[in-house]
C-alpha positions as CSV (number, residue, x, y, z in Angstrom):
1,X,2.4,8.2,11.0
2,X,-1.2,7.0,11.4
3,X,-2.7,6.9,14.8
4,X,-4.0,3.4,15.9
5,X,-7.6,4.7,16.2
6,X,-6.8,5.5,12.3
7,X,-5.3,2.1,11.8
8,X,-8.0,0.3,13.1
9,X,-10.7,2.4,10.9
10,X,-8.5,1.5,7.5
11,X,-8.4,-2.2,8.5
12,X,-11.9,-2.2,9.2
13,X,-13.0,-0.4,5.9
14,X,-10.6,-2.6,4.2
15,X,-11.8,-0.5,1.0
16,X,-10.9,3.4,0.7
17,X,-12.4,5.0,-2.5
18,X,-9.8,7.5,-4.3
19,X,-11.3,10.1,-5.9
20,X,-10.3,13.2,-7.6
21,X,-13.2,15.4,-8.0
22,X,-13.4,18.6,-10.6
23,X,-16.9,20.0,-8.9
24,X,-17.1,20.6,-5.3
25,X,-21.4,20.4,-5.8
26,X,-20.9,16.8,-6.7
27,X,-19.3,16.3,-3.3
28,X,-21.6,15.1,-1.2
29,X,-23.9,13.2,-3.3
30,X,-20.8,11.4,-4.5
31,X,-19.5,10.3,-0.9
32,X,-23.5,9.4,-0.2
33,X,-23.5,7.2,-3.1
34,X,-20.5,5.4,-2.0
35,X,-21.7,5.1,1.7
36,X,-25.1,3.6,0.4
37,X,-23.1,1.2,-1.3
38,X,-20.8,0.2,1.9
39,X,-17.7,2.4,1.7
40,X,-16.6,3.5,4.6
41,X,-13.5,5.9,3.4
42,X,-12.8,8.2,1.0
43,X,-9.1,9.6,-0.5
44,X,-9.9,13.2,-1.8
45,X,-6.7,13.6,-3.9
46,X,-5.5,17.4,-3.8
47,X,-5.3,16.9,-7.8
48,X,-8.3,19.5,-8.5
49,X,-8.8,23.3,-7.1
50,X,-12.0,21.7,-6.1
51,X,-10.4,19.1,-3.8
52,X,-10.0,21.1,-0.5
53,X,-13.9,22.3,-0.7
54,X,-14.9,18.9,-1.4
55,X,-13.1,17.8,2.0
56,X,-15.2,20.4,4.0
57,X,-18.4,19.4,2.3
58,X,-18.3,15.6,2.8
59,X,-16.9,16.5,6.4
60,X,-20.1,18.5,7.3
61,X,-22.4,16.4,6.0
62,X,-21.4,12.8,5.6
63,X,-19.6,12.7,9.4
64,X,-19.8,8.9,9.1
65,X,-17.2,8.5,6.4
66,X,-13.8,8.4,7.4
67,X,-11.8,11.0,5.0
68,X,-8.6,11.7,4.0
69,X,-6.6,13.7,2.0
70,X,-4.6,12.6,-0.5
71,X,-1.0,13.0,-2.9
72,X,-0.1,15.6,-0.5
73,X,3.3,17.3,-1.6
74,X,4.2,20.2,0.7
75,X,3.6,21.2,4.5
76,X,1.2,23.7,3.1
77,X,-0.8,21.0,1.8
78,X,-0.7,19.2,4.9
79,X,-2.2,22.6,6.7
80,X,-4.8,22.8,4.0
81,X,-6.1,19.3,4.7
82,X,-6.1,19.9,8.5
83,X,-8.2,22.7,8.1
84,X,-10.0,21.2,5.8
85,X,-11.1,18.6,7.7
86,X,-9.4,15.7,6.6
87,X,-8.6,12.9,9.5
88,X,-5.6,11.6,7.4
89,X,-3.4,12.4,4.8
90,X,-1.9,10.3,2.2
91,X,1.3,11.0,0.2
92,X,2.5,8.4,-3.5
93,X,6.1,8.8,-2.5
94,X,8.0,8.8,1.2
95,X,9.2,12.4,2.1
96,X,10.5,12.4,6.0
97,X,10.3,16.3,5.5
98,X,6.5,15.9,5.1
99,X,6.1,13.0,7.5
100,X,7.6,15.0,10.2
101,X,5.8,17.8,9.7
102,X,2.8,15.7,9.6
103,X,3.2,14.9,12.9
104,X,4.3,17.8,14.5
105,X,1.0,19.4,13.5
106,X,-1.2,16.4,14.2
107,X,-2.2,15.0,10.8
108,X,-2.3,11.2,10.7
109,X,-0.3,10.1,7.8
110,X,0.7,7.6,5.7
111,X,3.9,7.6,2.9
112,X,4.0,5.9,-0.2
113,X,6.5,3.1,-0.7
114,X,7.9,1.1,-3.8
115,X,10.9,-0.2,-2.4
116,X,12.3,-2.1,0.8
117,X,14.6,0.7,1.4
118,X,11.6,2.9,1.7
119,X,9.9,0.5,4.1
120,X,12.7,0.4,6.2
121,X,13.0,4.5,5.8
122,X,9.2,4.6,7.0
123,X,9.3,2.6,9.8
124,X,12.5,4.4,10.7
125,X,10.2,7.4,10.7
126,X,7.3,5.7,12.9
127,X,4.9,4.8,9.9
128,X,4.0,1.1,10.0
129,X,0.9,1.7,7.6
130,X,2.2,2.3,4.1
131,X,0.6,3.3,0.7
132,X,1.7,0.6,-2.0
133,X,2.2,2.8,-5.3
134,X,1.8,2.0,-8.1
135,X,1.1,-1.3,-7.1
136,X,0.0,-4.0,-10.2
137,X,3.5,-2.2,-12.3
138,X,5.4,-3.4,-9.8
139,X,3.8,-6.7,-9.6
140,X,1.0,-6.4,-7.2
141,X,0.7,-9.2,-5.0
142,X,3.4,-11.4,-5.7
143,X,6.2,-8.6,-5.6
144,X,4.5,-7.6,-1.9
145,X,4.7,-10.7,-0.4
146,X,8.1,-10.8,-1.1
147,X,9.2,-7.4,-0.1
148,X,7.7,-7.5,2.8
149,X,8.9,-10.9,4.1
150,X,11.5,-9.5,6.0
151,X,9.4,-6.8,7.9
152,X,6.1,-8.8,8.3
153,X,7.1,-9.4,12.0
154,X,7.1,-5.5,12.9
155,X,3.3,-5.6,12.3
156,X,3.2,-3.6,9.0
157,X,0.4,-2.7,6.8
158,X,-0.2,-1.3,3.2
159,X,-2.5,0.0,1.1
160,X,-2.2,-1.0,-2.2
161,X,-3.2,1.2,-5.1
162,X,-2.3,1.4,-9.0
163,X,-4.1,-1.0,-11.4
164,X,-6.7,-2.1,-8.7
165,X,-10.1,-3.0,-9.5
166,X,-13.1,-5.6,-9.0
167,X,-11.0,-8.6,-10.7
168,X,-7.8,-8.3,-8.7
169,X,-9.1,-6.6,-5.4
170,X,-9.5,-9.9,-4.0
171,X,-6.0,-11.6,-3.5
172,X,-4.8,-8.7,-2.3
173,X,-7.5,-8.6,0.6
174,X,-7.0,-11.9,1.6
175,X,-3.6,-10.9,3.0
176,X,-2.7,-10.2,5.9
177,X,-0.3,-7.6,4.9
178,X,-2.5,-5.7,3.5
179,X,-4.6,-3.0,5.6
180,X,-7.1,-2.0,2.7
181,X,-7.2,-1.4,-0.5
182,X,-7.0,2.1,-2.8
183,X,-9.9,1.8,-5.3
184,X,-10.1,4.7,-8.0
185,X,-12.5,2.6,-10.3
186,X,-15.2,3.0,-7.8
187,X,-16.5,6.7,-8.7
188,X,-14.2,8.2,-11.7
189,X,-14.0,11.4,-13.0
190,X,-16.3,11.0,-15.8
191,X,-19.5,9.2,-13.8
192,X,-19.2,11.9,-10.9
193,X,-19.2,14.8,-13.6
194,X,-22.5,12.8,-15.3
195,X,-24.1,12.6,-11.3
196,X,-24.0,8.7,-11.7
197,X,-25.0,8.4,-8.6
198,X,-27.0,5.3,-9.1
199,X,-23.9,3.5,-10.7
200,X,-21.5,4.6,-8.5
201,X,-23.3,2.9,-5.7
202,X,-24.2,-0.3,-7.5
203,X,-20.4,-0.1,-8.2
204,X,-19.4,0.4,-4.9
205,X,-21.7,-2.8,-3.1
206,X,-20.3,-5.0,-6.0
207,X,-16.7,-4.3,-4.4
208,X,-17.5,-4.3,-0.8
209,X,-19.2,-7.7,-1.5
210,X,-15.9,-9.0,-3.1
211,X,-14.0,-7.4,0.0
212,X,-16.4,-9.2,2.7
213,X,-15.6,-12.6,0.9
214,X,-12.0,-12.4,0.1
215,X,-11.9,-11.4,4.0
216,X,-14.4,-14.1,5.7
């Protein structure tokens, strides 16, 4: 489960940039460009070999940026992202195995849910933040809403992700169901490997511009 402090900074990013990341070097200037531009957190997905260096570089130096870890698997991953640095970890499906473990070493987490079966199987674990995934397959917004109906009054939040991007981002953040948004438009694979730097942030302060008014 996520720890409120860990709440609080998801809610208040309302924006958390996923990012899988082949080049460990490309780190750093990466997360800058996305703090220029207003992000606030960053999802380093444990897709890439270069994922768990990555986590250490943008933890040494871009402090500011809260950081998690992301599609973790196994408890080994979760140990990897603890000593990696990451202040969360982040999972597409709901293992209890994994949640537990989670928690017993001190890893703020959050599960992946599809399902109200697996909302009611996270919050039977403790996890009232949940990742949405994949979300616009399902049918975003709409399907969410309705889902969630029945557990709105336990004070639950999700993070959406799947199919988000600058045209939909907004009616999902003007919800209060939703904590923040997944956004892996915001610095892909192919402009971090070109060191887009530039259009990564211009990228990112078009979004957090759309956040700030969907929310106001």
């Amino acid at each position: 489960m996520l720890t409120q402090k860990i709440e609080d900074q998801i809610r208040e990013s309302g924006i958390i940039a996923v990012i899988a990341i082949d080049d460990a070097a490309d780190a750093v200037p990466m997360a800058q460009a996305l703090q220029r531009g207003g992000i606030r957190a960053i999802e380093l997905t444990l897709r890439t070999p270069a994922a768990l260096d990555s986590i250490r570089a943008i933890r040494e130096s871009v402090p500011d940026i809260l950081l998690g870890a992301g599609t973790i698997l196994t408890s080994d991953q979760v140990d990897a992202a603890l000593e990696a640095g990451a202040q969360f970890g982040v999972a597409p499906g709901l293992n209890s195995r994994i949640i537990d473990y989670a928690d017993e070493v001190g890893l703020p987490f959050a599960p992946g849910v599809m399902t109200p079966s697996d909302i009611e199987r996270a919050l039977e674990l403790g996890c009232k933040t949940m990742k949405l995934f994949p979300s616009e397959s399902i049918g975003g917004m709409k399907t969410l809403s309705t889902m969630a109906a029945p557990y709105k009054h336990l004070g639950i939040g999700f993070i959406p992700l799947g199919g988000l991007n600058e045209t939909n981002m907004a009616s999902y953040l003007s919800s209060p169901l939703v904590a923040a948004i997944g956004g892996s438009w915001l610095a892909k694979t192919d402009r971090i490997a070109a060191q887009d730097w530039d259009g990564i942030e211009a990228t990112a302060a078009a979004a957090v511009k759309i956040a700030a008014e969907a929310k106001s």
